[in-house]
Structures are given as structure tokens and as C-alpha cells.
N, C-alpha and C positions, 0 to 999 in steps of 0.2 A: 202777858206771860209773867209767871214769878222768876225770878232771879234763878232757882233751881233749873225751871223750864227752858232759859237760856244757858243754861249749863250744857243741859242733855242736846238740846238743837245746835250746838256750837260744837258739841264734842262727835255728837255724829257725822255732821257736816263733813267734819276736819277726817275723821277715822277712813272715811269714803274718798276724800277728794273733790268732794261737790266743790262746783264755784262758787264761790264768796261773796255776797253780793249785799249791800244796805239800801233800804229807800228809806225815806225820811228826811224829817231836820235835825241833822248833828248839833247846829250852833242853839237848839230850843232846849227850855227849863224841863223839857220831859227827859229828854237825853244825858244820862247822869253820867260821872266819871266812874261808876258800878259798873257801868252799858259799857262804857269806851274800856276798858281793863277786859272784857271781854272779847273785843275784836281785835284786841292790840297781845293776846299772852304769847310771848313766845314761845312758849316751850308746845302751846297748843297749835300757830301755825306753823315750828316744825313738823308735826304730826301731817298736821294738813298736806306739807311740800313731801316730806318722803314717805310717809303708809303705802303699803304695795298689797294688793291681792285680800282687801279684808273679806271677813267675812264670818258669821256666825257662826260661833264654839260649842254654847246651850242657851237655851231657855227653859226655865224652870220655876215652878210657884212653892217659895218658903213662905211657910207660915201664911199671911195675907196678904202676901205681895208676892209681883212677877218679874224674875232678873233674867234679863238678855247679855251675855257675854259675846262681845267681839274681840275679835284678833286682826291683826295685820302685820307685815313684816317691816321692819326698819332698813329704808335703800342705804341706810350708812351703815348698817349692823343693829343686831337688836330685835326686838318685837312692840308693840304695841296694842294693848288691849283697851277696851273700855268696857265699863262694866253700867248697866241700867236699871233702874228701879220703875217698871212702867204699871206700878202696882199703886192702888191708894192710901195704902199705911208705910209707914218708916221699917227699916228692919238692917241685916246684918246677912253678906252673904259671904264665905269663902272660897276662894279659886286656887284650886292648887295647880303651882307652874306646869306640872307635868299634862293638863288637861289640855294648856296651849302648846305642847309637846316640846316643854323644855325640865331638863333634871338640873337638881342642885341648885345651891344659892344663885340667885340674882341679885344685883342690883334694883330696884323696882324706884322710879319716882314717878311722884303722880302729878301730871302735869298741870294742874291747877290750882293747887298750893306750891307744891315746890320740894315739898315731903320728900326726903329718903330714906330707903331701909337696905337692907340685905337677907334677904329672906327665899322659903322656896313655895310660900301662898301668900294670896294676896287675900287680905280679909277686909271690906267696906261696907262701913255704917252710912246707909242712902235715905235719903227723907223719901218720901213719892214723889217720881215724876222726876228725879234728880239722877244726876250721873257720875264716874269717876272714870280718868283718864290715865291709863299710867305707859310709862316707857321702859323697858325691862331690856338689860344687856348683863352678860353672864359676868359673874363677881370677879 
């Protein structure tokens, strides 16, 4: 898989509460510290411990590509969405808060950079087959 591909497989994982699981050799030259940053983000296995009730917002084809928006509720406060590109060209989708049926500014960070803003949409430039994670609590 590309690095993008373990993005979207790590972020949906977590959005659901699937269990977490590795095979493999961790201590082998194929196993990069790229790999290990992915199993280790925290901000992505809070997602994983508190996401409550996710579940599909839209699915839609911009342009040459197709975005899945999920939601889930934060058991500490909050919401949590993720947003996917499961199309074959790069592109740019926007989600306005009020679609995961929240008004007004948020806070939005994206859990895999680290990004914040204060905003009341979220807009993400996605390559194919890549994903974005964010954590939304009211400003």
C-alpha cells in the first residue's frame, strides 16, 4: 500500500473502532519509522478510544473523484469526521459544518497533521485513495 493508503485504512479503522491489530516484523528494514508514526498518532488513537455511533454523511463524485464523508460523535465532547478520496485523480472537496449538523465556528483539527483552524467548513485537498481526519469541538 502507499503511505496515503495507510492513511485512509488507519483513519477508517479508528473512525469505527475496529480492533487494531499488526502482523508482521516490526524490528525488519521494510518497517519504516513512516509505518511506526502511523500506529503510534495520538491524536488518531483518540479517535479510535472515543468515536461513538459513526456513520455515513454523503458520498459524492466531484469532478473525477469520489468523497465519502463520515461522522462520529466525541464521548468527551465534540464530533469527529473523516473525509475520503476513493476516487483515482487528486481533487478538493468542501464540507460545510452544518451537514454534520453543527452551526457556527469550530474549532476543527486534523488529526494527522496537527492543523488548526476556527472555521464553519472544512475544505480538503486529497490525492486518490487518501484520507483526512479531523476533530471538531464548538469555538
Amino acid at each position: 500500500f502507499t503511505k496515503d493508503e495507510l492513511i485512509t485504512m488507519m483513519t477508517l479503522w479508528c473512525i469505527f473502532r475496529s480492533p487494531l491489530m499488526i502482523g508482521g516484523d516490526m524490528a525488519s528494514d521494510g518497517f519504516t519509522e513512516s509505518d511506526l508514526s502511523l500506529l503510534t498518532n495520538r491524536r488518531i488513537l483518540d479517535m479510535h478510544r472515543r468515536a461513538r455511533h459513526a456513520h455515513q454523511v454523503r458520498r459524492r463524485i466531484i469532478g473525477d473523484s469520489e468523497y465519502i464523508v463520515w461522522a462520529a460523535q466525541d464521548a468527551e465532547g465534540g464530533q469527529y469526521a473523516a473525509i475520503f478520496n476513493a476516487g483515482e485523480n487528486a481533487g478538493s472537496i468542501t464540507v460545510d459544518l452544518e451537514e454534520l449538523e453543527l452551526s457556527g465556528e469550530h474549532t476543527v483539527t486534523e488529526l494527522w497533521s496537527g492543523d488548526v483552524t476556527s472555521t464553519s467548513a472544512i475544505t480538503a485537498e486529497l490525492p486518490p485513495h487518501s484520507a483526512k481526519a479531523y476533530r471538531i469541538v464548538k469555538a
